[in-house]
C-alpha positions as CSV (number, residue, x, y, z in Angstrom):
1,X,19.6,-10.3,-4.3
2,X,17.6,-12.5,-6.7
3,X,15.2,-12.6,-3.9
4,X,14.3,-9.3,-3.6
5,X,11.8,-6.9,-5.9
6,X,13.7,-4.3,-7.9
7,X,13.1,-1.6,-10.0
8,X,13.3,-2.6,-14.3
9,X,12.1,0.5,-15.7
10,X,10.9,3.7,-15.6
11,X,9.1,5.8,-17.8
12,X,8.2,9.6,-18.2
13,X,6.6,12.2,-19.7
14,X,6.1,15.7,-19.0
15,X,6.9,16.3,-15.9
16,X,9.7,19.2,-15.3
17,X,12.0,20.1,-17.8
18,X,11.8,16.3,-19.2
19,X,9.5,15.6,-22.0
20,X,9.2,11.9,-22.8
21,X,12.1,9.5,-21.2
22,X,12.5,5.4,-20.8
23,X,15.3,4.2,-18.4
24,X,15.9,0.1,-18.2
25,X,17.6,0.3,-14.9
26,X,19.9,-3.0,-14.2
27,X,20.6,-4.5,-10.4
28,X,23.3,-3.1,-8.9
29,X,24.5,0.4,-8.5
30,X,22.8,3.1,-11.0
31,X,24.2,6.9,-10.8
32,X,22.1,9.6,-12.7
33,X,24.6,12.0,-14.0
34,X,24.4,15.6,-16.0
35,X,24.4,19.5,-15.8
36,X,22.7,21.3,-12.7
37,X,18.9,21.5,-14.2
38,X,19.0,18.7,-16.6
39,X,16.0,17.0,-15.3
40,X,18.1,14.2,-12.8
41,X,15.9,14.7,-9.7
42,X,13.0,14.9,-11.9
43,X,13.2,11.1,-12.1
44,X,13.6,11.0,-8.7
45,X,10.1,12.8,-8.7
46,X,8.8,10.4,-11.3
47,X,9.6,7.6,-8.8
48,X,8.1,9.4,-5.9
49,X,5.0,10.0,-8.0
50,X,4.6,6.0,-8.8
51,X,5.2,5.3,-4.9
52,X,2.5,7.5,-3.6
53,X,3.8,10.7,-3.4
54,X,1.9,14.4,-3.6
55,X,0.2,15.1,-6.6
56,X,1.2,18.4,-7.5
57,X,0.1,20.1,-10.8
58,X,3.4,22.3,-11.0
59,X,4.8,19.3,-12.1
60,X,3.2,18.7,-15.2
61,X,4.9,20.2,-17.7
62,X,4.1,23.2,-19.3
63,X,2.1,23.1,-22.4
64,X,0.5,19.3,-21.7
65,X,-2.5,18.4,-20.3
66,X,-1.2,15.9,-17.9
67,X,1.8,14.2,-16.6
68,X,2.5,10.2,-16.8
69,X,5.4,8.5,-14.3
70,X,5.8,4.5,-14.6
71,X,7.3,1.8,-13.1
72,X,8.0,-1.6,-13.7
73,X,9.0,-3.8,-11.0
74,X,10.1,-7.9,-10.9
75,X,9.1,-9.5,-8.0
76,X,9.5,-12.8,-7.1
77,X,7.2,-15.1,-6.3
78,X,8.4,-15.4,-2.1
79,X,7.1,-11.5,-1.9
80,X,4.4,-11.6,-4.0
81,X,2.3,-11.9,-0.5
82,X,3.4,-8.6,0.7
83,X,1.3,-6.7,-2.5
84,X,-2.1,-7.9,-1.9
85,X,-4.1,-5.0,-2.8
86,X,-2.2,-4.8,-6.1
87,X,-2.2,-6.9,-8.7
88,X,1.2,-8.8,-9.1
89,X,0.8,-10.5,-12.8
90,X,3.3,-12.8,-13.7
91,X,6.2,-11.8,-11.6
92,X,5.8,-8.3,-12.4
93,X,4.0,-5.2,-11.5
94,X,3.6,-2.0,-13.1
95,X,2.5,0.9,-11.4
96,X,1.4,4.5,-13.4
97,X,1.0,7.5,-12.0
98,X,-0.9,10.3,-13.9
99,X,-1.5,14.3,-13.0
100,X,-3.3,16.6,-15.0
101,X,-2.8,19.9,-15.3
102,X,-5.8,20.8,-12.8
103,X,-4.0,18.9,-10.1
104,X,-6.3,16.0,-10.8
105,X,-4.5,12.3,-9.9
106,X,-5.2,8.6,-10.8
107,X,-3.0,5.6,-10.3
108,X,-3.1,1.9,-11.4
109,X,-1.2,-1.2,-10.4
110,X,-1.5,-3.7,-14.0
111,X,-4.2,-1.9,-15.4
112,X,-6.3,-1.5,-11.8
113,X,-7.4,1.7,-10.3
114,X,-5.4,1.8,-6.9
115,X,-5.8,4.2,-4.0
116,X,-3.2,5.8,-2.2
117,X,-3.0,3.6,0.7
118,X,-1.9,0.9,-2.1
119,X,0.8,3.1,-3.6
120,X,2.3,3.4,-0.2
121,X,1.9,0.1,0.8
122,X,3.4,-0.8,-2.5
123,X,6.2,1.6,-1.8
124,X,6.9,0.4,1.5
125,X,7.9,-2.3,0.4
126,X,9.8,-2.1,-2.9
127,X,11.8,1.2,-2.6
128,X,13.6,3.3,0.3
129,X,14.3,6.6,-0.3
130,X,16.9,8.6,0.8
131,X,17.0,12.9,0.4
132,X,16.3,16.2,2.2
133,X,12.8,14.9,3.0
134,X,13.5,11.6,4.5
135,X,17.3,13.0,6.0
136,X,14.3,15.2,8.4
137,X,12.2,12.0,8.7
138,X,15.4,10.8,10.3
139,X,15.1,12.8,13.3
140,X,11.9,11.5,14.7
141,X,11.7,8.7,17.2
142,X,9.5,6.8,15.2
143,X,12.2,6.6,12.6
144,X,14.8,5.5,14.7
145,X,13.1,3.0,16.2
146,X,11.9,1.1,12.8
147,X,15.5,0.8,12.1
148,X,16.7,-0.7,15.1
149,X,13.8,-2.8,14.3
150,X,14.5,-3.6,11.1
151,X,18.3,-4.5,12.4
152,X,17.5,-6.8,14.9
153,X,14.2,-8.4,13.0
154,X,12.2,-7.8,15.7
155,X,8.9,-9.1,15.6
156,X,6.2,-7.3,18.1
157,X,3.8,-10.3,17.0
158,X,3.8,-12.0,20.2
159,X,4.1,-8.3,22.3
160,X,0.8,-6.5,20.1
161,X,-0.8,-9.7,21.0
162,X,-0.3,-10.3,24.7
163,X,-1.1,-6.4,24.9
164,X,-4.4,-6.9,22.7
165,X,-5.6,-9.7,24.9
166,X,-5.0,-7.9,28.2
167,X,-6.9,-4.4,27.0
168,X,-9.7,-6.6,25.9
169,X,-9.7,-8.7,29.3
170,X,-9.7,-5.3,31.3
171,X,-12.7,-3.7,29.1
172,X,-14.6,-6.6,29.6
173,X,-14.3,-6.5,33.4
174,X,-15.0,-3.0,33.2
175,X,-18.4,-4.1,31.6
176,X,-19.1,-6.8,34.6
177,X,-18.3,-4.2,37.0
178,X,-21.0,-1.5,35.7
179,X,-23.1,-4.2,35.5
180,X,-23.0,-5.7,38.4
181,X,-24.6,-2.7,40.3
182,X,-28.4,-3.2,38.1
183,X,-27.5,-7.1,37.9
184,X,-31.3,-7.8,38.3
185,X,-32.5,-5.8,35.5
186,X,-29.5,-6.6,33.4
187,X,-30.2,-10.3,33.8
188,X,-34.0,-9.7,33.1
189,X,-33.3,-7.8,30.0
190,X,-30.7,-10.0,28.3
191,X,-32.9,-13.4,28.7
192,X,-35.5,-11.5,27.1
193,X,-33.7,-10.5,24.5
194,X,-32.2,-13.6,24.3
195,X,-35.1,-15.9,24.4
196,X,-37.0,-13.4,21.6
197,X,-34.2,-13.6,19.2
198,X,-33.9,-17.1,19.3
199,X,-37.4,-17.9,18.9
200,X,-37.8,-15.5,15.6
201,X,-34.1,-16.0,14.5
202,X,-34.2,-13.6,11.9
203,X,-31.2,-14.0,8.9
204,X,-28.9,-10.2,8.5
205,X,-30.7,-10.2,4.8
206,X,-34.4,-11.8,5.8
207,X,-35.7,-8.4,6.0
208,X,-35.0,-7.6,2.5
209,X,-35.6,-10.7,1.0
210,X,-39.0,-10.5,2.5
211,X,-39.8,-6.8,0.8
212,X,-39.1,-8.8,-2.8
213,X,-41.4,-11.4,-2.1
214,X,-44.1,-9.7,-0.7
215,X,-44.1,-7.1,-3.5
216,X,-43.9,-9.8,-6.5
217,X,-46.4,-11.2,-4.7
218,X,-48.7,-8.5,-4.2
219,X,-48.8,-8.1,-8.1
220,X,-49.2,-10.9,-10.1
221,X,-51.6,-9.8,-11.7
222,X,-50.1,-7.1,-12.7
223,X,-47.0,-9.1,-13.7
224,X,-49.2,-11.5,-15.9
225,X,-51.0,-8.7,-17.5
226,X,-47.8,-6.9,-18.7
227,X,-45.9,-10.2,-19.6
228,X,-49.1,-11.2,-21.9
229,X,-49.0,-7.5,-23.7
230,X,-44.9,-8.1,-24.2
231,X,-45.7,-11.3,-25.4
232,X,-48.0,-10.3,-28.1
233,X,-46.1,-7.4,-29.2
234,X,-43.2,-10.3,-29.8
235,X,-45.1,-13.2,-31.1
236,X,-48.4,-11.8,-33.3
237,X,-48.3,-13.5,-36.2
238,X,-49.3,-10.3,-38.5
239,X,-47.2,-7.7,-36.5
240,X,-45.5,-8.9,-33.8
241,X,-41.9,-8.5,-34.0
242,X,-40.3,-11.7,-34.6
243,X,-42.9,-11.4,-37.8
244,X,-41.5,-8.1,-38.7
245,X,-37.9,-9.0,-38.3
246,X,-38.2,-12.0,-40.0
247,X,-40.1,-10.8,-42.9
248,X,-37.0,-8.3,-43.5
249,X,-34.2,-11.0,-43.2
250,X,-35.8,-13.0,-45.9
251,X,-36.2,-9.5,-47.9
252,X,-32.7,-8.9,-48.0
253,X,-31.2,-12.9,-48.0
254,X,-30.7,-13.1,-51.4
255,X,-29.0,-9.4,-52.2
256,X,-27.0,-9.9,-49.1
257,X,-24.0,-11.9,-50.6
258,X,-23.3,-9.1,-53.2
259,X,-22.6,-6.2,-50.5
260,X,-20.6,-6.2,-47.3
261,X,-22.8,-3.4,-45.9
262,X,-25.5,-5.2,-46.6
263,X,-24.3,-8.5,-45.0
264,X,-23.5,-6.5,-41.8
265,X,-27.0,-5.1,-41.3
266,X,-28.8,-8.9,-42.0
267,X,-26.1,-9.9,-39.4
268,X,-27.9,-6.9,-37.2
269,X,-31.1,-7.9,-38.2
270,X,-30.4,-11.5,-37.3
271,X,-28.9,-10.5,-33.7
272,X,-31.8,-9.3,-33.4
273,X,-34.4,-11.4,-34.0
274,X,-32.6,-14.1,-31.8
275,X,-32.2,-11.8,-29.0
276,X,-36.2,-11.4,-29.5
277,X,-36.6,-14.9,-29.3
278,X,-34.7,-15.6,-26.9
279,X,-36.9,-12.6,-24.6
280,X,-40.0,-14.5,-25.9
281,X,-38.5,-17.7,-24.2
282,X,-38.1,-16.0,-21.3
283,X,-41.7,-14.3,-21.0
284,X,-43.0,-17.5,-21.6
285,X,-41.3,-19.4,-18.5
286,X,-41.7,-16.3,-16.4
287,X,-45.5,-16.2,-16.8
288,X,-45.7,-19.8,-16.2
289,X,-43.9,-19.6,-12.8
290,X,-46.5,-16.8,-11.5
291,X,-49.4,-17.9,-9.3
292,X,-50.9,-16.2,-6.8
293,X,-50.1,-17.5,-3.1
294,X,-52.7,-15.8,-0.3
295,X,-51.3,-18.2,2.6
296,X,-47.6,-17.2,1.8
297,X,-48.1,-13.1,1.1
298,X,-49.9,-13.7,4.3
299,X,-47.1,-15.4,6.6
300,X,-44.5,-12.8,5.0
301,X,-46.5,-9.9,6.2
302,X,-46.7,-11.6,9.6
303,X,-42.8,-12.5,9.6
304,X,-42.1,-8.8,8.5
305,X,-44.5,-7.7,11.7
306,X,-42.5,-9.8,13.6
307,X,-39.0,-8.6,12.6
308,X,-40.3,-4.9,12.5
309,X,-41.2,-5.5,16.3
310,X,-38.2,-7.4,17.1
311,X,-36.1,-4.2,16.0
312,X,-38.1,-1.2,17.7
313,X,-38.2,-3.1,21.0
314,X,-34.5,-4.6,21.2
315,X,-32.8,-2.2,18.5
316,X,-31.9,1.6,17.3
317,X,-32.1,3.7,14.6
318,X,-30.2,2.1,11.6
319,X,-31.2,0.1,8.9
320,X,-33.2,-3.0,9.2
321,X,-30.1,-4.7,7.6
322,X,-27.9,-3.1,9.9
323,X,-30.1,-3.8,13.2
324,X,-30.0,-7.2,12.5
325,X,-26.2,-7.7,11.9
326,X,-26.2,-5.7,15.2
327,X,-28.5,-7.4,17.1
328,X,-27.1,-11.1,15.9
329,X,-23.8,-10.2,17.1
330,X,-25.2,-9.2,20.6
331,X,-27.1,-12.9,20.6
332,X,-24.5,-14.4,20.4
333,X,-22.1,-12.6,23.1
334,X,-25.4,-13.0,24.9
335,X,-24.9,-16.6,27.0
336,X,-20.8,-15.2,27.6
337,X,-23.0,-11.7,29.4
338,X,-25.5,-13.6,31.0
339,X,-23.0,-16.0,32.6
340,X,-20.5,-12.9,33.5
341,X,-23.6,-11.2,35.5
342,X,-25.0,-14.6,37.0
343,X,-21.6,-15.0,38.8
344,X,-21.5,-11.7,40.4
345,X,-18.7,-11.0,42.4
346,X,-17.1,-14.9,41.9
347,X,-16.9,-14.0,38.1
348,X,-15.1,-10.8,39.0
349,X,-12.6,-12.0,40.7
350,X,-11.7,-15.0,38.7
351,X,-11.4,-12.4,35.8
352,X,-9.1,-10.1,37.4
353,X,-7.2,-13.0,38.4
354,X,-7.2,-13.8,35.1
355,X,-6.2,-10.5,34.2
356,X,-3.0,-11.0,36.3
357,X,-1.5,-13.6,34.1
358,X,-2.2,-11.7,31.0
359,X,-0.5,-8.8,32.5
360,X,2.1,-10.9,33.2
361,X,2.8,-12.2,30.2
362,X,2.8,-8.9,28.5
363,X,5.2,-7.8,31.0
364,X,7.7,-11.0,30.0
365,X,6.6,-9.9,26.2
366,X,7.7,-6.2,26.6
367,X,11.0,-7.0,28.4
368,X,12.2,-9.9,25.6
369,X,11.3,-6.9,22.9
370,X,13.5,-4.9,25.2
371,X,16.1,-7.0,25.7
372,X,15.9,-8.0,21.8
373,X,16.5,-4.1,21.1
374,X,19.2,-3.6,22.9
375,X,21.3,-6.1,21.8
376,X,20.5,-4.8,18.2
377,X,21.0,-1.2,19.0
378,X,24.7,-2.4,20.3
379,X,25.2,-4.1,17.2
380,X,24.0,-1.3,15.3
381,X,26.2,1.4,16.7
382,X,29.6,-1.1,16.8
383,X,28.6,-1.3,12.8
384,X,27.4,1.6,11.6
385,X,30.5,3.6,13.9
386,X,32.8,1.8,11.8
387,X,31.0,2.5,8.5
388,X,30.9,6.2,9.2
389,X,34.8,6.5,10.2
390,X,35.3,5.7,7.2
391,X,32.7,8.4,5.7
392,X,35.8,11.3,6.4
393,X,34.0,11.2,10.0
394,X,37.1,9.8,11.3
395,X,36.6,10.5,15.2
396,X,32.6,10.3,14.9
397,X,31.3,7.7,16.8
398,X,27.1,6.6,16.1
399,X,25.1,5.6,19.1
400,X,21.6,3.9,18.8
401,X,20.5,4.4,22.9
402,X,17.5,2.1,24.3
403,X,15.6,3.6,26.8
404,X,13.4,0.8,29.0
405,X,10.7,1.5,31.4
406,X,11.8,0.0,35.0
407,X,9.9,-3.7,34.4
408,X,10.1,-3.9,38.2
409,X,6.9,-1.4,38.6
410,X,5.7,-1.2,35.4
411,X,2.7,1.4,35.0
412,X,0.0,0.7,32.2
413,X,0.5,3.9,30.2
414,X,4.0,2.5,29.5
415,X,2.7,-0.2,26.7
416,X,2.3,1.0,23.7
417,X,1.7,-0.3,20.7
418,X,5.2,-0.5,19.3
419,X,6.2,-1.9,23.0
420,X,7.8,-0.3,26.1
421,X,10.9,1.5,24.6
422,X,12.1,4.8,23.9
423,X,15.1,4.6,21.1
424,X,16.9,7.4,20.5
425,X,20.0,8.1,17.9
426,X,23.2,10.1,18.3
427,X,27.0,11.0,17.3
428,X,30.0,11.4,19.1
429,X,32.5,14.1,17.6
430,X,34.9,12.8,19.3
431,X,36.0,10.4,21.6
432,X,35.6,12.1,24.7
433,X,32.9,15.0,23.2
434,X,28.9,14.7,24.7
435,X,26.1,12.3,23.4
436,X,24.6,15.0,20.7
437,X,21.1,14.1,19.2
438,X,21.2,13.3,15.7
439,X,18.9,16.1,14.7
440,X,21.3,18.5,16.0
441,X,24.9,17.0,16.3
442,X,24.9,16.0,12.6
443,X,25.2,18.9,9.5
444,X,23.5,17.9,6.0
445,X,25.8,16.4,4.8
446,X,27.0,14.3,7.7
447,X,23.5,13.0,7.9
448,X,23.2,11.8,4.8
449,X,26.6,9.7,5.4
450,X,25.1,8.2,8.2
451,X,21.7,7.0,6.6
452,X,24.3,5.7,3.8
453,X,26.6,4.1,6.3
454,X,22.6,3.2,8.3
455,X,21.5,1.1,4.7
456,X,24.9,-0.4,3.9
457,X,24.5,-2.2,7.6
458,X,20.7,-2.9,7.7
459,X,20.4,-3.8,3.8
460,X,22.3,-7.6,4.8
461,X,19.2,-8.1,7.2
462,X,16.3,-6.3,5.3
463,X,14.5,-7.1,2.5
464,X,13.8,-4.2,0.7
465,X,14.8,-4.4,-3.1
466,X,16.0,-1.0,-4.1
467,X,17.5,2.0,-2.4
468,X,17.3,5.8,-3.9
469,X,19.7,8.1,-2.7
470,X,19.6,12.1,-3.6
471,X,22.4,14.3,-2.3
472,X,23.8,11.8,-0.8
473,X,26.8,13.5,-1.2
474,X,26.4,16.7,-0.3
475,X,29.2,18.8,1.5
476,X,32.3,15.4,0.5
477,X,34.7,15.6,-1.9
478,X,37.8,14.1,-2.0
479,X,38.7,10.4,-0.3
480,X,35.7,10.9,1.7
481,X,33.9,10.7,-1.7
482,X,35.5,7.6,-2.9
483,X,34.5,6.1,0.7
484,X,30.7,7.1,-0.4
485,X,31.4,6.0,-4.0
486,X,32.7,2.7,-2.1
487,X,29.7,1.9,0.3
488,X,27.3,3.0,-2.4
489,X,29.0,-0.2,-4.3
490,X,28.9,-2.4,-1.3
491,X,25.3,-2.0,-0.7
492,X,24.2,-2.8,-4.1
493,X,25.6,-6.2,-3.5
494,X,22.8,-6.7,-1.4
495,X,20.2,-4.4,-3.4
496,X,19.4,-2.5,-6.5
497,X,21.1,1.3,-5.7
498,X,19.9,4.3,-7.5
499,X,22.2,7.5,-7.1
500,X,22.0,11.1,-8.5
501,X,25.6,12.4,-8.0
502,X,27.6,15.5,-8.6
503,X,30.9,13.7,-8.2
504,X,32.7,11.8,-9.9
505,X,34.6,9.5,-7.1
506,X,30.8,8.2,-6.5
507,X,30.1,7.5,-10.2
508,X,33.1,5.5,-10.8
509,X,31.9,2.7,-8.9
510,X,28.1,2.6,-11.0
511,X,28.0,-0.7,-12.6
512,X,25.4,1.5,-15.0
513,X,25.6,5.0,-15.5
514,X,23.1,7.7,-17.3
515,X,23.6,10.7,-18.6
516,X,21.0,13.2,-18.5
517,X,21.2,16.7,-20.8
518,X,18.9,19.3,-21.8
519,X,18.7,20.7,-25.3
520,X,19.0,23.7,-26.5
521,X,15.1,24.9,-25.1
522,X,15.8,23.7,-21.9
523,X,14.1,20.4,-22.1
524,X,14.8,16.9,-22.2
525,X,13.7,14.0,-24.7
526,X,14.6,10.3,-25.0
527,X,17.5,10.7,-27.0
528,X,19.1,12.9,-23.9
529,X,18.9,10.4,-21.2
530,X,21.8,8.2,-22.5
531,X,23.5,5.2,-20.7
532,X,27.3,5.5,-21.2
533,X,30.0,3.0,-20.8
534,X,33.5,2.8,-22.4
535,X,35.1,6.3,-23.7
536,X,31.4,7.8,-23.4
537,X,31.5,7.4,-19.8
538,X,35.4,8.4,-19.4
539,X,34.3,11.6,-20.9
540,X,31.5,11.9,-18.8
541,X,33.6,11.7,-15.7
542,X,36.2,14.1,-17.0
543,X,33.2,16.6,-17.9
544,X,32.5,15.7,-13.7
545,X,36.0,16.5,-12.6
546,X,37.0,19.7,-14.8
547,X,33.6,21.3,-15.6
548,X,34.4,21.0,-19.4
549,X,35.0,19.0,-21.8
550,X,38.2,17.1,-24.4
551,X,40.5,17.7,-21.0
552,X,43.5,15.0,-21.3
553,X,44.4,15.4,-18.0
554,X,41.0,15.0,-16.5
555,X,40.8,11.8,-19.2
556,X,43.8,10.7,-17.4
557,X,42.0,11.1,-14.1
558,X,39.0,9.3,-14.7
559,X,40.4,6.5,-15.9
560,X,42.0,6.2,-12.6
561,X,39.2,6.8,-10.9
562,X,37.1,4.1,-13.0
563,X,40.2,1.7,-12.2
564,X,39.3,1.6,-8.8
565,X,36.1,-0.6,-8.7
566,X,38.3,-3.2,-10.8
């Protein structure tokens, strides 16, 4: 676990009911605790704000101008690759999140502006969240294949590669075979183009380059005229500046010493007169550098003719900037085009045989990332069957189901980028009932046991650092709940876990437990997020089991309950 990122603080201020709050959050299991509107998920929105989330101005809370959410995450220096468009400083990162009231948002990472595809990259890979939301995200395809993915560590490198090379292969003999049919002309006009380009051989930035020169120049003597008058205005010796400037240090020298104010404007004064003399300096080598040169103005008019014709006979409508990157690129594909056409048919056919081998090594690519899922989709349902029979889903049996494409007769529109597989997820109610969908076989709350008992399995094989899980518990109670409680434990072996629970048999296995509660108005301040521990968090987790408060028998109970992580 020291390996992984995870989550050290978090700060808030106004957004919901909550009006300024600092959590240190420790590794290991956290459970968010309080009365139903006391602000618990609004942290959970505070940490959805810093990973990218909506912006939404009904968030901000009312009365301020703008909300601030903030994070502060370790990371070690083994993942410190996986954030480079944020700026990792020292191990850590801190990411801010800002909304004003207008709906306006800004974010940084360290101190530097980031954009949203950096907050979710950034997300991606520090925090999974679990709720509602990502409970529906569950359903899609999409989602059930990055987790058999992420199970097996399946790397499509080697598949998106083989699959890149043969689509690039096939367009180019698409090219050959259009142009094949006006070979001669083809031929005609690439050598031309060819043989032009590579007796100007223009530079991507000549063209602008040129414009400077020939404009500084064209008016040197407007250049030396002006310098001359700047100089003079600096250097007169009756009432140029450095004169003037220096006549009032020396008038207020002496006096200076006997009044800070004073001092600071001679220190003005003298800034001054140095950064004049140091212009001066400058005028004076500038105007000695400018002479007038007919024969070069001369060839850079010429060279600009010659560019300016290159472009309207060879190029389009862009920029001369972006005409030449253009045209430079099609030099030098040009000897790799003018070969292709000069072998004709030949070069056809030794590129489509070509194109054999590359489709057959994406074939034998597809089929190992097939064969690789499969295996981990077993794995994955023997596991994560066993995790949720345990989950008060007694009889439930999970089935991750791989879907392959029959490699024998393979058609083309079968590769896609994420390879040739269709993965679907599903539950058994019992051992004889039908293969449901997951979408529709599973209620609320049995969903969110499975993405529990999904994380508990996957979290010994993936890196990410901390997990959030909201409602999590929705529709158990009793030994089912200390099941949830239990796995919620065993995951944060492998992770930082971050919990907002109604039950107590889930926060009796926190290894840190807050307490959020709302004063009197309604909100919540500092001082009412509190981190309990000894008698604090017994009476917390009576308060959880009887609804109220100084009851000796729930005392009695959650002592019990608190005795069971031991």
């Amino acid at each position: 676990m020291s390996e992984r990122t995870f989550l050290e603080e978090i700060t808030i201020r106004s957004i919901g009911v909550i009006d300024q709050s600092t959590l240190e959050i420790s590794k290991g299991l956290t459970v968010l605790t309080g009365e139903t509107g006391a602000g618990k998920t609004m942290i959970l929105t505070a940490l959805n704000l810093i990973l990218g989330g909506k912006a939404d101005s009904a968030l901000v809370r009312k009365g301020s101008e703008r909300l601030v959410a903030s994070g502060r995450f370790s990371i070690p220096q083994s993942s410190e690759h996986l954030f480079e468009d944020a700026l990792v400083e020292d191990g850590e990162l801190i990411v801010t999140r800002t909304v004003s009231a207008d709906g306006k948002s800004k974010a940084t990472t360290n101190g530097v502006s980031a954009t949203a595809s950096t907050l979710s990259a950034v997300g991606e890979n520090l925090v999974e969240v679990h709720g509602q939301a990502a409970n529906q995200n569950m359903t899609k395809s999409s989602r059930q294949r990055e987790l058999v993915d992420r199970f097996g560590q399946i790397d499509l490198g080697a598949y998106q590669s083989a699959l890149g090379s043969y689509h690039d292969l096939k367009d180019r003999i698409s090219v050959l075979k259009k142009s094949i049919a006006q070979k001669d002309k083809e031929l005609s006009d690439l050598r031309e183009f060819a043989n032009a380009f590579k007796k100007l051989n223009p530079a991507v930035s000549e063209y602008a380059d040129i414009d400077v020169e020939i404009s500084r120049l064209s008016s040197v003597e407007e250049f030396r005229l002006a310098t001359a008058q700047a100089t003079a205005a600096i250097e007169d010796e009756d009432a140029g500046s450095l004169t003037s400037i220096g006549v009032a240090r020396r008038a207020l020298d002496a006096a200076r010493s006997k009044d800070p104010q004073l001092e600071a404007i001679y220190q003005q004064l003298s800034e001054s007169f140095f950064l004049l003399d140091d212009a001066q300096s400058a005028l004076n080598s500038y105007q000695s550098k400018l002479e007038a040169d007919p024969a070069r103005l001369d060839f850079l008019h010429a060279r600009k003719a010659e560019i300016n014709t290159l472009i309207k006979k060879f190029g389009d409508s862009g920029t001369h900037e972006q005409e030449l990157a253009e045209l430079t690129i099609r030099f030098k594909n040009s000897s790799d085009a003018i070969a292709d056409l000069e072998g004709g048919d030949q070069r056809l056919q030794e590129l489509e045989a070509e194109l054999m081998g590359h489709k057959k090594n994406l074939v034998a690519a597809a089929k190992a990332v097939s064969e690789r899922r499969i295996k981990s989709a077993e794995q994955l349902s023997q596991l994560v069957t066993s995790e949720i029979q345990q989950l008060s889903m007694p009889h439930a049996s999970f089935v991750a189901k791989v879907d392959s494409i029959d490699y024998s007769a393979p058609k083309e529109s079968d590769f896609t980028s994420h390879g040739c597989d269709e993965i679907g997820m599903f539950i058994k109610g019992h051992k004889d009932a039908p293969l449901v969908a997951l979408a529709k076989g599973a209620s609320g709350g049995e969903m969110s046991r499975v993405m529990l008992a999904l994380e508990v399995v996957i979290a010994t094989t993936h890196p990410i650092g901390t997990y959030v899980f909201d409602e999590v518990d929705a529709g158990v109670g009793g030994k089912a709940a200390i099941e949830v409680g239990k796995r919620l434990h065993q995951l944060a072996q492998h992770a930082q876990v971050i919990v907002v629970t109604h039950l107590p048999q889930v926060a009796a296995w926190a290894d840190s437990h807050f307490v959020v509660t709302k004063n009197n108005d309604g909100t919540v301040s500092q001082s009412d997020v509190r981190n309990v521990s000894g008698e604090d968090r017994i009476e917390e987790i009576a308060r959880m089991l009887a609804g109220l408060e100084n009851s000796s028998s729930a005392r009695e109970h959650a002592t019990e309950l608190l005795s069971l992580k031991v």
